[in-house]
Backbone as CSV, one residue per row, in Angstrom:
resi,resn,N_x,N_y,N_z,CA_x,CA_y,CA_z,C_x,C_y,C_z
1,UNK,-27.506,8.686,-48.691,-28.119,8.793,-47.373,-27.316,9.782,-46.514
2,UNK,-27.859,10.823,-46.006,-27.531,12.175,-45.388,-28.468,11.869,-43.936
3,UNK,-27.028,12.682,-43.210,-27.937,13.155,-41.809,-27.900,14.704,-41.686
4,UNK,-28.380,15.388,-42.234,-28.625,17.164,-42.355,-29.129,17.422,-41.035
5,UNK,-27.972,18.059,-40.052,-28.620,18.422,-38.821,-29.832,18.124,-37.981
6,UNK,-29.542,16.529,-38.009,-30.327,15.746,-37.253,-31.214,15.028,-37.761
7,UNK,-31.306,15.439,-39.186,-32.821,14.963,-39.719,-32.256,14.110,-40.806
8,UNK,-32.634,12.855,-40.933,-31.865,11.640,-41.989,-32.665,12.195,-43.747
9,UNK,-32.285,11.919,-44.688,-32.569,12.015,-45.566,-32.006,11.068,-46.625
10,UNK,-33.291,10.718,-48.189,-32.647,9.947,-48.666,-31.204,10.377,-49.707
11,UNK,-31.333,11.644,-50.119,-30.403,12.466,-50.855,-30.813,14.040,-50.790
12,UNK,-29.649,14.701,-51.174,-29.894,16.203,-51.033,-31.227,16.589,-51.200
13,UNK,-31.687,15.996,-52.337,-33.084,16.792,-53.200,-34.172,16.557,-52.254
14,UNK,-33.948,15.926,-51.141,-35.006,15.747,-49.978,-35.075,16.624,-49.056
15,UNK,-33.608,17.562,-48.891,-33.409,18.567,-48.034,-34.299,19.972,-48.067
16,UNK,-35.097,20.373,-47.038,-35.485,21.556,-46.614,-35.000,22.818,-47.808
17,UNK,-35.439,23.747,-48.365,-34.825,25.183,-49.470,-33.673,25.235,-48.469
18,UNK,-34.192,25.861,-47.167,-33.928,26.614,-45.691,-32.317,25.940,-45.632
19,UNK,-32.248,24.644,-45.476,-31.142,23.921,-44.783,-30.212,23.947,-46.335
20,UNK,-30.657,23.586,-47.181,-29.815,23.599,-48.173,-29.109,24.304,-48.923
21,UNK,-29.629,25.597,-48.710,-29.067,27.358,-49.009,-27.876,27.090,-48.929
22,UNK,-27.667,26.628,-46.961,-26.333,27.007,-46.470,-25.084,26.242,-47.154
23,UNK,-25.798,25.555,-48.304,-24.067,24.484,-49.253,-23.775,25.389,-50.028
24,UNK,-24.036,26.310,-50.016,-23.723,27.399,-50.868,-22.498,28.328,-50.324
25,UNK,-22.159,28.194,-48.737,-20.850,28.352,-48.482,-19.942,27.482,-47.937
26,UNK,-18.932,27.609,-47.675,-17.542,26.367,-47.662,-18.071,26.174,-46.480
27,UNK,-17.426,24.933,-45.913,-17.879,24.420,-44.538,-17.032,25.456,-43.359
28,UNK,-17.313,25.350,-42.661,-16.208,26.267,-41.588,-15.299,24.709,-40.835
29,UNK,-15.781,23.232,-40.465,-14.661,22.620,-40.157,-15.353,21.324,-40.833
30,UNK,-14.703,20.555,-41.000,-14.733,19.185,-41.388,-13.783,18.007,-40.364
31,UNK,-15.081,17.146,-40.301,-14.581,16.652,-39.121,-14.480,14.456,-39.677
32,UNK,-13.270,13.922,-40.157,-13.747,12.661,-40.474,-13.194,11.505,-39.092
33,UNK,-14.205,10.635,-38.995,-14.128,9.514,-37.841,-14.157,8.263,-38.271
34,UNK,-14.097,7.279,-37.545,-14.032,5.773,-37.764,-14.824,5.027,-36.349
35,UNK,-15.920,4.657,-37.081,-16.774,3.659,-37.020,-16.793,2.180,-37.263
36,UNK,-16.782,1.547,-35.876,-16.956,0.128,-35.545,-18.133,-0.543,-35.385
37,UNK,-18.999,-1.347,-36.210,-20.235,-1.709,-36.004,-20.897,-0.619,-35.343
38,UNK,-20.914,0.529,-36.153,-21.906,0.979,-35.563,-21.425,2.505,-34.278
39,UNK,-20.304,2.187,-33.780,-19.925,3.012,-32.349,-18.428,3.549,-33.018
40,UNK,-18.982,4.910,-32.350,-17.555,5.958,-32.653,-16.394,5.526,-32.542
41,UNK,-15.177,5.215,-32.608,-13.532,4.972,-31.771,-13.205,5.954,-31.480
42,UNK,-12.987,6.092,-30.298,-12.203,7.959,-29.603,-13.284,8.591,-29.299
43,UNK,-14.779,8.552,-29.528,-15.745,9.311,-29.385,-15.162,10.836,-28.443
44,UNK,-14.858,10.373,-27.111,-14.625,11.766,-26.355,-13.618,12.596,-27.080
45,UNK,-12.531,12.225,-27.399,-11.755,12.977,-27.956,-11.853,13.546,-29.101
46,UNK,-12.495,13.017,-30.381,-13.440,13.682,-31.381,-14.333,14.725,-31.094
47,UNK,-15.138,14.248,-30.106,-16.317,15.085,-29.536,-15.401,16.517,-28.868
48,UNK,-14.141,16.459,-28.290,-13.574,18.183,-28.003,-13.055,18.425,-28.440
49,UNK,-12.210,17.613,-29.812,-11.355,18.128,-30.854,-13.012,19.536,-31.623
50,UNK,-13.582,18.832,-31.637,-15.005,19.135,-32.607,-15.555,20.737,-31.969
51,UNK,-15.478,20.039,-31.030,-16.434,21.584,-30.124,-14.981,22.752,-29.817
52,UNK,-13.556,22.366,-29.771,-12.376,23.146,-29.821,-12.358,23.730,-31.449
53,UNK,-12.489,23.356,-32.413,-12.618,23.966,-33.502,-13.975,24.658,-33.890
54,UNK,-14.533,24.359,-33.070,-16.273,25.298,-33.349,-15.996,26.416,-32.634
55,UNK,-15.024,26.629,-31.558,-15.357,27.741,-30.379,-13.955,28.352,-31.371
56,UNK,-13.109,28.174,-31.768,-12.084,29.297,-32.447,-12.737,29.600,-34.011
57,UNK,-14.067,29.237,-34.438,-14.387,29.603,-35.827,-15.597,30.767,-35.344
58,UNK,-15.380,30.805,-33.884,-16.723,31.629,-33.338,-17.920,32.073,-34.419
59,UNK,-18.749,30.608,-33.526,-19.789,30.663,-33.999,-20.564,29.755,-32.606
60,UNK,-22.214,30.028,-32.736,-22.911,29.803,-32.052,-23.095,28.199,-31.879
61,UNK,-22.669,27.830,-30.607,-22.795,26.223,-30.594,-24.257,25.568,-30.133
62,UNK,-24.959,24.751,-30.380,-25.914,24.585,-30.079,-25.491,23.781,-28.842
63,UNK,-27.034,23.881,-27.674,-26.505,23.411,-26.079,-27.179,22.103,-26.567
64,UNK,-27.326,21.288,-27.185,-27.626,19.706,-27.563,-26.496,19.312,-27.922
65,UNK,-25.409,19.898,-28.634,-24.073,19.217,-28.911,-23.563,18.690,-27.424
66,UNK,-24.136,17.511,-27.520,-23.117,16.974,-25.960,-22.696,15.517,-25.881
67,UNK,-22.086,14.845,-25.153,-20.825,14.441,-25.775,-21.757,12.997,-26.546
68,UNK,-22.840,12.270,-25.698,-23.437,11.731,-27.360,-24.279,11.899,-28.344
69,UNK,-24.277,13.088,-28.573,-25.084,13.563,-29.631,-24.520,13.016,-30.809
70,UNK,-23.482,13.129,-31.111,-23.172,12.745,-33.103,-22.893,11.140,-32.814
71,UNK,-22.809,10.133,-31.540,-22.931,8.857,-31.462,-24.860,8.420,-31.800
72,UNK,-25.482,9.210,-31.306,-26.986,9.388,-31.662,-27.244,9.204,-32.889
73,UNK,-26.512,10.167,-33.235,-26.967,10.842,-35.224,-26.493,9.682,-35.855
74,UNK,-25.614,9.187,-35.862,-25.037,8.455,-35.884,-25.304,6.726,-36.114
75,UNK,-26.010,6.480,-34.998,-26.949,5.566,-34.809,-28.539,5.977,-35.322
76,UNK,-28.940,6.858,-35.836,-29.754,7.313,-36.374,-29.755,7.043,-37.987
77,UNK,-28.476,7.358,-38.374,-28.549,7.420,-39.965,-28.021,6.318,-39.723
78,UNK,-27.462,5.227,-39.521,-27.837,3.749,-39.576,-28.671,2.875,-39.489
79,UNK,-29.629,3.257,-38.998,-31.206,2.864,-38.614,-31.443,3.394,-40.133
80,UNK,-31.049,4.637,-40.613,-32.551,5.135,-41.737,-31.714,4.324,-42.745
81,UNK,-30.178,4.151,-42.842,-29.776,3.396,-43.783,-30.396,1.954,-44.260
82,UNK,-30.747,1.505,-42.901,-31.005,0.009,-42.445,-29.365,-0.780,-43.114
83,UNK,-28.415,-0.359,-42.461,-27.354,-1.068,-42.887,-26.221,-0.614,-41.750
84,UNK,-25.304,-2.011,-41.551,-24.097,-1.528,-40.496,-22.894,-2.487,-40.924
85,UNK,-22.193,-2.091,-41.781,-20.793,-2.663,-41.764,-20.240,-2.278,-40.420
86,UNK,-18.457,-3.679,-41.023,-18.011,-4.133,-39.472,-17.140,-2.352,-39.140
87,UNK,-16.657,-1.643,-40.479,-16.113,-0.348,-40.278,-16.739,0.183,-41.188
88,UNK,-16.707,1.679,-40.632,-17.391,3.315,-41.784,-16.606,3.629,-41.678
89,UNK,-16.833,4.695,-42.451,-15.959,6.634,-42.316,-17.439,6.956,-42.374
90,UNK,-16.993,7.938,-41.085,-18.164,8.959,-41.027,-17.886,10.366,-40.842
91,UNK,-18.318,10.960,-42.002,-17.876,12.651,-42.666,-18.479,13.416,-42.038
92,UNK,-17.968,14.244,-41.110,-19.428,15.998,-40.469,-18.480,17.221,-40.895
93,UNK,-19.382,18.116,-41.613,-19.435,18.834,-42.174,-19.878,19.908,-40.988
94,UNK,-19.516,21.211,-40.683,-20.593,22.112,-39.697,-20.315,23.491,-40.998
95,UNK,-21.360,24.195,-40.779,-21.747,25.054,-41.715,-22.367,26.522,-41.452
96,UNK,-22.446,27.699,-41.259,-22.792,28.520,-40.699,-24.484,28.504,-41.482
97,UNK,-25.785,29.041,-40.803,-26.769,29.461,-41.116,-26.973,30.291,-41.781
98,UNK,-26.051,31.285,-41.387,-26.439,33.139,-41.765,-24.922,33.517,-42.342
99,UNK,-24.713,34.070,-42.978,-23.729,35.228,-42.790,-23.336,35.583,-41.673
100,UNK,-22.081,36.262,-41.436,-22.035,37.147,-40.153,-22.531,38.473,-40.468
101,UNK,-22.354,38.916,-39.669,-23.204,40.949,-39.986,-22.595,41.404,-38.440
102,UNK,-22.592,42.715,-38.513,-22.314,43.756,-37.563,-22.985,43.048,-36.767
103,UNK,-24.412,43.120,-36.671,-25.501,43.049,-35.899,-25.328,41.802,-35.039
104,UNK,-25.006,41.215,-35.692,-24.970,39.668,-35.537,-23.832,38.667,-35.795
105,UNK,-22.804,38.742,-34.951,-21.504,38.446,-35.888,-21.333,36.879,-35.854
106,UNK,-21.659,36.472,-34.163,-21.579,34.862,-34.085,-22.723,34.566,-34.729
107,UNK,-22.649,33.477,-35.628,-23.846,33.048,-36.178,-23.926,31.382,-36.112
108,UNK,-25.909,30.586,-36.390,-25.998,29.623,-35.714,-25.194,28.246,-36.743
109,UNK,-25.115,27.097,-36.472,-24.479,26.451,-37.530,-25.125,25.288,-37.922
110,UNK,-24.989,24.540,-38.539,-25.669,23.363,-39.077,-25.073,22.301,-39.203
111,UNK,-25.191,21.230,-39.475,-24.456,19.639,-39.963,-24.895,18.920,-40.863
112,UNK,-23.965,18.314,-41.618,-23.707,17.112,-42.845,-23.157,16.278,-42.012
113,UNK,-23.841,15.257,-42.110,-23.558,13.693,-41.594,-23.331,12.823,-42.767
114,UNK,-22.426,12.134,-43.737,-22.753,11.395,-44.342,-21.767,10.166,-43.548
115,UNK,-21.760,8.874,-44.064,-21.315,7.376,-43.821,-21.214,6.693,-44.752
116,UNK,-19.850,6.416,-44.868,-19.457,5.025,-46.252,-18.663,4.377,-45.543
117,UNK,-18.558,2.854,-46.108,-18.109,1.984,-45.855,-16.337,2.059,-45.855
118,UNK,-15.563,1.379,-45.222,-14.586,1.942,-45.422,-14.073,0.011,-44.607
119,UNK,-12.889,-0.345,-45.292,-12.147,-1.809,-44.586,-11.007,-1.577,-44.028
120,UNK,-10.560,-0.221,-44.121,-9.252,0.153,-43.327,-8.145,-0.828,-43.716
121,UNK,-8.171,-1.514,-44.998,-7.128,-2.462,-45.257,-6.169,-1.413,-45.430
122,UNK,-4.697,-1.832,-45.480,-3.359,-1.165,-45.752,-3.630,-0.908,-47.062
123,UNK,-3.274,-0.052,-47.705,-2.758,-0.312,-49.151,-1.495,0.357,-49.440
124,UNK,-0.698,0.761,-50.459,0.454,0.752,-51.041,0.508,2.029,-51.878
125,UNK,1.138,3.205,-52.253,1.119,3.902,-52.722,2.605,4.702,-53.501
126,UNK,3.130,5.322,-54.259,4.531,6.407,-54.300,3.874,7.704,-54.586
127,UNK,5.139,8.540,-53.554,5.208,9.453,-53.062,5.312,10.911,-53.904
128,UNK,5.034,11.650,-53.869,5.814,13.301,-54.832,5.975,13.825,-53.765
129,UNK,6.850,15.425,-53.723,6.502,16.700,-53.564,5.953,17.635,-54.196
130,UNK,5.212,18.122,-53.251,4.492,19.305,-53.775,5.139,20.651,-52.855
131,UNK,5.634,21.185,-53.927,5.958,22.558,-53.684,5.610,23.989,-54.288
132,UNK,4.876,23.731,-54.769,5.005,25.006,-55.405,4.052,26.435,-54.545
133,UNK,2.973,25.279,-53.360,2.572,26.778,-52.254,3.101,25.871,-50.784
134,UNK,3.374,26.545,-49.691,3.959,26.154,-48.762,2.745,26.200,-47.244
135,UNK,2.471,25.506,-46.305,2.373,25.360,-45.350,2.428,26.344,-44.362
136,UNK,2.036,27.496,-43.619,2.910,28.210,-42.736,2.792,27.184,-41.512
137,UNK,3.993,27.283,-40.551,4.013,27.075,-39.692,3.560,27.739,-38.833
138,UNK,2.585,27.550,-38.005,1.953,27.908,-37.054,0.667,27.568,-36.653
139,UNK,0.399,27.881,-35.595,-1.221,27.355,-34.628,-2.381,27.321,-35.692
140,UNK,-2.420,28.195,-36.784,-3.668,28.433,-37.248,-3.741,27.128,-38.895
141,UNK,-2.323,26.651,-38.775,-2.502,25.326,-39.604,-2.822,24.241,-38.962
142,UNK,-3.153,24.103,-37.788,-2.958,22.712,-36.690,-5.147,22.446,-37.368
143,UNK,-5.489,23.291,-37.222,-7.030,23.259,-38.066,-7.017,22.518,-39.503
144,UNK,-8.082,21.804,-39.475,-8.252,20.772,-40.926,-8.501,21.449,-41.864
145,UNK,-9.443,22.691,-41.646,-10.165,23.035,-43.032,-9.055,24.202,-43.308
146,UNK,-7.820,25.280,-42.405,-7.213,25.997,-43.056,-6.339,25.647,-44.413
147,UNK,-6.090,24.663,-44.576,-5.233,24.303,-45.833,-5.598,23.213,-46.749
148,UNK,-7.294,23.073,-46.446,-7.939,21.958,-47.116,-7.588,21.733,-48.551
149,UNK,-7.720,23.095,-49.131,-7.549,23.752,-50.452,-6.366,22.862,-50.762
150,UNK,-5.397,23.764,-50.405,-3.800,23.394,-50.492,-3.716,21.957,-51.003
151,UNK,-4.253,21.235,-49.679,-4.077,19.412,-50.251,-4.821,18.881,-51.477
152,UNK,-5.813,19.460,-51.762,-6.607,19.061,-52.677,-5.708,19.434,-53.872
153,UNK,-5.326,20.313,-53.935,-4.484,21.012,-54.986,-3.153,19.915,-55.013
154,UNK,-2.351,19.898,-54.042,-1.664,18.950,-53.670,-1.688,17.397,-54.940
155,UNK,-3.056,17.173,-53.920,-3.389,15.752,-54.406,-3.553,15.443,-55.939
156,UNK,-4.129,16.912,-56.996,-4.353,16.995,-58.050,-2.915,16.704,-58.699
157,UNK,-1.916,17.687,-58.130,-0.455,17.230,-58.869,-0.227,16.338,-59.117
158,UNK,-0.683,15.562,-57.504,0.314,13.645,-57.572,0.121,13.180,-58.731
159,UNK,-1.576,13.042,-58.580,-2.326,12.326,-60.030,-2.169,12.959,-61.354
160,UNK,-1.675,13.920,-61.550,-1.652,14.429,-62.889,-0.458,13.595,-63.147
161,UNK,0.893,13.242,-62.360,1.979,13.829,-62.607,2.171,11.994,-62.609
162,UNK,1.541,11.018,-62.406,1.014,9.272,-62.193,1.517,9.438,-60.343
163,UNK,1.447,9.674,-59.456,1.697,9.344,-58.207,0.421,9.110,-57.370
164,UNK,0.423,8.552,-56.358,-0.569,8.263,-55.232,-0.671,9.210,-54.237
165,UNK,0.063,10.051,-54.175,-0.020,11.035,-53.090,1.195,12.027,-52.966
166,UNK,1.006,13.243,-52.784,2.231,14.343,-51.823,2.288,14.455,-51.022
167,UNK,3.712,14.714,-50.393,4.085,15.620,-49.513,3.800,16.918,-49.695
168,UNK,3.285,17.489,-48.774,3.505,18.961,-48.543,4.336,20.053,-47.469
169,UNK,5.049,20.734,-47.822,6.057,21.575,-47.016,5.834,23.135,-46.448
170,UNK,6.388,23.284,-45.027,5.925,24.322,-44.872,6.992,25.260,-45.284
171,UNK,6.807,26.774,-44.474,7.511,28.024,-45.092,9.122,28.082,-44.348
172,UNK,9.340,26.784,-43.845,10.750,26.706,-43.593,11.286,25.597,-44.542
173,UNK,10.583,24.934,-45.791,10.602,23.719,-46.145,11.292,23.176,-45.824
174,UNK,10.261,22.523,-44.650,10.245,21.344,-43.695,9.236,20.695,-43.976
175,UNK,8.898,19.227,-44.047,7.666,18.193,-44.041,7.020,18.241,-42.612
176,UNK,5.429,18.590,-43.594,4.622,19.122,-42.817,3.751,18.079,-42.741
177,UNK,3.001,17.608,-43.335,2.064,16.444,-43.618,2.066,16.054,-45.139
178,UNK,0.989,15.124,-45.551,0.629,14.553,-47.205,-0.830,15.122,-47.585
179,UNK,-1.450,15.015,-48.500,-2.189,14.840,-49.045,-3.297,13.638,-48.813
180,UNK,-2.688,12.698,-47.883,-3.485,11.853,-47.316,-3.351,11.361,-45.986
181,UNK,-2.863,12.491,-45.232,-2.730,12.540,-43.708,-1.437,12.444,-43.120
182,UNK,-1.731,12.687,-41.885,-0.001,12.608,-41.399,1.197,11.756,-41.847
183,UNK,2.434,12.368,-41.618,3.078,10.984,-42.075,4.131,11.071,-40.974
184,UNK,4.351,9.293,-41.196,5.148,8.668,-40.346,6.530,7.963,-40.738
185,UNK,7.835,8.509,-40.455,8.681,7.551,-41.177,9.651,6.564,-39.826
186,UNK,10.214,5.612,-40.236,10.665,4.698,-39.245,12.203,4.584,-39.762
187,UNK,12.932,4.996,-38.777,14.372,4.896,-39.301,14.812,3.848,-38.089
188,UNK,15.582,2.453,-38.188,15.824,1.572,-36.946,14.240,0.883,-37.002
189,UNK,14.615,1.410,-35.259,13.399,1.209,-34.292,12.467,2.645,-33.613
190,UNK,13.106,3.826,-34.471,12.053,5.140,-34.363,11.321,5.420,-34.552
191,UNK,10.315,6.142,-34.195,9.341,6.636,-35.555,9.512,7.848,-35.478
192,UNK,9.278,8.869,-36.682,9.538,10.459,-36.230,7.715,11.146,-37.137
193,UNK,7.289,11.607,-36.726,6.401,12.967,-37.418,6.546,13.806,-37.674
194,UNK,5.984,14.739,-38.448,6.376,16.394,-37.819,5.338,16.969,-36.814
195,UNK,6.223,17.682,-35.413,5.309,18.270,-34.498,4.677,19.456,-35.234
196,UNK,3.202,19.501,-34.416,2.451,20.725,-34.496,3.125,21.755,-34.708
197,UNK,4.213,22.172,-34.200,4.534,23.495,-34.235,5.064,23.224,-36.099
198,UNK,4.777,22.753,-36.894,5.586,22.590,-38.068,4.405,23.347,-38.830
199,UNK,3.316,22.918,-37.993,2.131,23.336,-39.340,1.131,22.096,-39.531
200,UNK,1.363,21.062,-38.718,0.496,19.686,-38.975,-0.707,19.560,-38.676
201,UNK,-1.695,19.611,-39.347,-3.261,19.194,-38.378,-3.346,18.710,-37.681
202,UNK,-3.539,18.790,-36.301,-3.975,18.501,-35.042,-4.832,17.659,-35.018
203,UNK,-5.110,15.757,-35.617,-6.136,15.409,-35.387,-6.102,13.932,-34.468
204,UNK,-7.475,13.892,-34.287,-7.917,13.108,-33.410,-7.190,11.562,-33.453
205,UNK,-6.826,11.056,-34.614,-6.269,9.651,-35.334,-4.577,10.300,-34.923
206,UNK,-4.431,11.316,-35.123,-2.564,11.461,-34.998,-2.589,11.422,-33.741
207,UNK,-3.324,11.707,-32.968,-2.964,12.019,-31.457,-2.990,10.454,-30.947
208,UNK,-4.248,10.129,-31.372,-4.267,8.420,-30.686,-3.477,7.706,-31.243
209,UNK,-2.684,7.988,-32.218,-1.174,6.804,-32.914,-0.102,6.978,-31.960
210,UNK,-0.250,8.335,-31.720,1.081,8.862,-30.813,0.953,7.804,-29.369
211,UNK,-0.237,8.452,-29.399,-0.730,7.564,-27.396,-0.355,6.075,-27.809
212,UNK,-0.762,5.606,-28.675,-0.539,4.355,-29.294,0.890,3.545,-28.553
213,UNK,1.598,4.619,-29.687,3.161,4.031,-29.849,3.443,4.511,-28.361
214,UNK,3.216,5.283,-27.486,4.160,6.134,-26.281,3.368,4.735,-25.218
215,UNK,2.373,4.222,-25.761,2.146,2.853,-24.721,2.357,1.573,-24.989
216,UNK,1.958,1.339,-25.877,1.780,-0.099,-26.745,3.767,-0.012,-27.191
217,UNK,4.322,0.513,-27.793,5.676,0.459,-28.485,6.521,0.815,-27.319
218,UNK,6.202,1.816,-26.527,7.052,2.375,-25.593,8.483,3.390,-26.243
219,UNK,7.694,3.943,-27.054,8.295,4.894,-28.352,8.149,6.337,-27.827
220,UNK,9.151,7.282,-27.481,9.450,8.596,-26.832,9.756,9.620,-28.546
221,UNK,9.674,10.298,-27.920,10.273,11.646,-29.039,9.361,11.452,-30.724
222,UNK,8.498,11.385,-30.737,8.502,11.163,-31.870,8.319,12.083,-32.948
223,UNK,7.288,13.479,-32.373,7.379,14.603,-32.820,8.625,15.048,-32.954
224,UNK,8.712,15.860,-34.230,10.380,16.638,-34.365,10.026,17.527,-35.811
225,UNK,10.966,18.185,-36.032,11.423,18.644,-37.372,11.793,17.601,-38.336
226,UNK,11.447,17.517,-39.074,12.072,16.618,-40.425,12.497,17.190,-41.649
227,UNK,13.452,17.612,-42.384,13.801,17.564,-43.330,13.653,17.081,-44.692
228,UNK,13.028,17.384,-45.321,12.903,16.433,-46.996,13.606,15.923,-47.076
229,UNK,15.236,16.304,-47.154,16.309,15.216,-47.535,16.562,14.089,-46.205
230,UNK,15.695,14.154,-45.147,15.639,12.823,-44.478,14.950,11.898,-44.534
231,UNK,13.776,11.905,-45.515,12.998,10.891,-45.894,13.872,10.219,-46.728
232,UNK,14.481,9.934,-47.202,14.970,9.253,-47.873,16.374,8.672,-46.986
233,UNK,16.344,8.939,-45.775,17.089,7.953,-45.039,16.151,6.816,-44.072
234,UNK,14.798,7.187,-44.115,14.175,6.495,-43.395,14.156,5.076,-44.050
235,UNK,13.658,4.062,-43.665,13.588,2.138,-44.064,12.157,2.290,-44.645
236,UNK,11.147,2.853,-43.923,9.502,2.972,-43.751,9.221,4.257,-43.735
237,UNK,7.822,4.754,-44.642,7.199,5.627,-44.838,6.030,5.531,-44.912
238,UNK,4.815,5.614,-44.057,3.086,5.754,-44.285,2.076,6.844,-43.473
239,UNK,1.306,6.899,-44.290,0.217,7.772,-43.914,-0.719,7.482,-43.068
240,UNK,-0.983,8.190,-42.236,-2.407,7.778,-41.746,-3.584,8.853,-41.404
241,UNK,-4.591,8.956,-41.521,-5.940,9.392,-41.509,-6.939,8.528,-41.460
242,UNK,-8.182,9.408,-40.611,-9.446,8.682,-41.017,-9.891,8.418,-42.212
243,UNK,-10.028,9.333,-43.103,-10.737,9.806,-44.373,-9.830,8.429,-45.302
244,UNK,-8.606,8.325,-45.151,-7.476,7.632,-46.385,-7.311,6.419,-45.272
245,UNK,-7.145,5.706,-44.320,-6.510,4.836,-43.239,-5.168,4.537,-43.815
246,UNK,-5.053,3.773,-43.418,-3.546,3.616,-43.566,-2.747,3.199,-44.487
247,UNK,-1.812,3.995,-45.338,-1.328,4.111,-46.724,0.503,4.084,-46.600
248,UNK,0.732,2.797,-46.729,2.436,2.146,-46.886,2.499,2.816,-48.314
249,UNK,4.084,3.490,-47.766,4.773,4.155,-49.329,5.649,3.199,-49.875
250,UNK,5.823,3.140,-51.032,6.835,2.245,-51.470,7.730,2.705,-52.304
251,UNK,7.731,4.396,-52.497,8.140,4.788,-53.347,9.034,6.650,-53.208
252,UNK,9.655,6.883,-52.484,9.780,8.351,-52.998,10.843,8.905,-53.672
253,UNK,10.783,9.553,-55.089,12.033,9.746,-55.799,12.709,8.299,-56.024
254,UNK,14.325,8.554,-55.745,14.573,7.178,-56.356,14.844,6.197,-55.024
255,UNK,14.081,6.814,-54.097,14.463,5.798,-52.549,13.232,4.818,-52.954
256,UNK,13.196,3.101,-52.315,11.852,2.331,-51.782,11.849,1.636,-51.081
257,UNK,10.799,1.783,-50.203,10.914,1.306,-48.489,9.874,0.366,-48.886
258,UNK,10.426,-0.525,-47.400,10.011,-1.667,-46.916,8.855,-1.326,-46.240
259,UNK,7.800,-2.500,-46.119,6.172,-2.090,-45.228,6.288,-3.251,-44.299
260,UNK,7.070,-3.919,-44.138,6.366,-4.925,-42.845,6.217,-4.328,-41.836
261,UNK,7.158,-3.428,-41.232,6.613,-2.979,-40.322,5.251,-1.961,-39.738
262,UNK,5.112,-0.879,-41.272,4.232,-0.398,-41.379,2.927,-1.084,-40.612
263,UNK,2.710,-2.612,-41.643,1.949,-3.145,-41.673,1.675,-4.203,-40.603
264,UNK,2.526,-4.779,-39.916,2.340,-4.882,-38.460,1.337,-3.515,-37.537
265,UNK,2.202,-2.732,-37.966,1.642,-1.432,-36.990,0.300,-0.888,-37.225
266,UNK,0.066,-0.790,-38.817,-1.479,-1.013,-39.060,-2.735,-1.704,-38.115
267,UNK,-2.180,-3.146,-38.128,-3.012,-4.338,-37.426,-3.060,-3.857,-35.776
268,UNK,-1.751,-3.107,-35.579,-2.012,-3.282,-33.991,-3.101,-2.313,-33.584
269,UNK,-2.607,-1.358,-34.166,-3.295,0.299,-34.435,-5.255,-0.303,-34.664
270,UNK,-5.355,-1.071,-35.161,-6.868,-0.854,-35.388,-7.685,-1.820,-34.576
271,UNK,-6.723,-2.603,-33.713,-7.010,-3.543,-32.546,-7.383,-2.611,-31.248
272,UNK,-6.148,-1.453,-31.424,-6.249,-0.576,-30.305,-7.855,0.430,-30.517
273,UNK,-7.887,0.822,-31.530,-8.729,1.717,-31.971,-9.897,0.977,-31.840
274,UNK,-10.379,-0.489,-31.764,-11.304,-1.100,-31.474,-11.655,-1.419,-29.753
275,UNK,-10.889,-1.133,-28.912,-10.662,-1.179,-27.475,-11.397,0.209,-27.204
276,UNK,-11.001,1.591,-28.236,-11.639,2.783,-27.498,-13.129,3.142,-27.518
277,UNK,-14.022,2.130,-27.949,-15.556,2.165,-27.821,-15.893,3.222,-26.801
């Protein structure tokens, strides 16, 4: 069950020639959210993370994108589903129409809506590095889809190699993010990330953990530089994303950390995330 730029469908092969051409090139952003019975969490802040990555891929925004339009669609392809778990993941895809051309350089764009079920339970995972391509640091990695590749590639190592997930490093190798979303390690009573300026995707779930902890924990500094050889002084190590939720490490090299706290922080985290209707 697809929502193809507004219009619900039961699978691809239902889609328009016209609309379906355009899977024939890579998406220009990918956008994943979390769904509560039904209603966005963060909606506003999704909604200008969304339209901030449409206006730097310059391309033509449609004047209906407004701020509840994909809560609509949304509630739309749940209706055509006829189904509403208590949580989703809900995947948007935006896609250019045309080519660019001289003539015509901004061009119009399209959407993939899909929705799966998702329980946001914790689960448990060990860690690799992946090194062998690097991260650059800078503004134009803070975007999801510039290094999509990279992680996927990433992620292929872990599993070849028996692991649950990588690290990935940027061109100062420094820890940049995983293969299954930001990461967080807890040394004490700290928590540290790596800041944006490292190379980290800029997303909507990292920003609201941060707001999280800087209210709910009363936790300062948490962005920084991190070092590879400081993960392995941390107590706690986990991931978080929409797409993966929240993933306790138990494992990196020959270090293994403890999750209670993780997993406290999980529970609080999706209490909060249920408040931002």
């Amino acid at each position: 069950m697809i929502n193809f730029d507004g219009n619900c469908f039961s699978s691809l092969k239902a889609v328009p020639e016209e609309l379906l051409s355009t899977l024939t090139s890579l998406p220009i952003h990918t956008h994943h959210l979390i769904v509560f019975k039904g209603k966005i969490s963060l909606l506003e802040a999704h909604y200008f993370s969304i339209m901030a990555a449409l206006r730097r891929f310059r391309v033509d925004i449609p004047m209906h994108f407004a701020l509840d339009y994909f809560q609509e669609q949304t509630d739309r392809l749940n209706y055509f589903n006829n189904t509403l778990a208590d949580v989703q993941k809900l995947s948007l895809k935006f896609y250019r129409k045309k080519d660019p051309t001289h003539a015509a350089a901004v061009t119009p764009i399209c959407f993939l809506m899909q929705i799966d079920q998702s329980s946001w339970d914790s689960c448990t995972l060990n860690l690799t590095l992946f090194k062998d391509h690097y991260i650059f640091a800078d503004d134009y990695s803070n975007l999801v889809q510039t290094n999509a590749s990279l992680r996927i590639l990433g992620q292929v190592f872990a599993y070849e190699n028996g692991f649950g997930a990588a690290l990935l490093i940027n061109n100062h190798k420094r820890l940049v993010e995983s293969t299954h979303g930001s990461v967080f390690l807890i040394k004490n009573e700290n928590l540290q990330t790596p800041a944006l300026s490292e190379g980290a995707v800029n997303t909507v779930l990292r920003s609201a953990f941060i707001d999280f902890l800087k209210k709910k924990r009363k936790i300062e500094g948490v962005e920084t530089e991190i070092s590879v050889f400081s993960i392995q002084q941390a107590q706690e190590v986990f991931l978080i994303s929409s797409a993966h939720g929240f993933v306790n490490i138990s494992q990196f090299r020959k270090k293994r950390f403890e999750t209670q706290k993780s997993e406290a922080l999980a529970e609080q985290f999706l209490d909060y995330m249920k408040n931002q209707l």
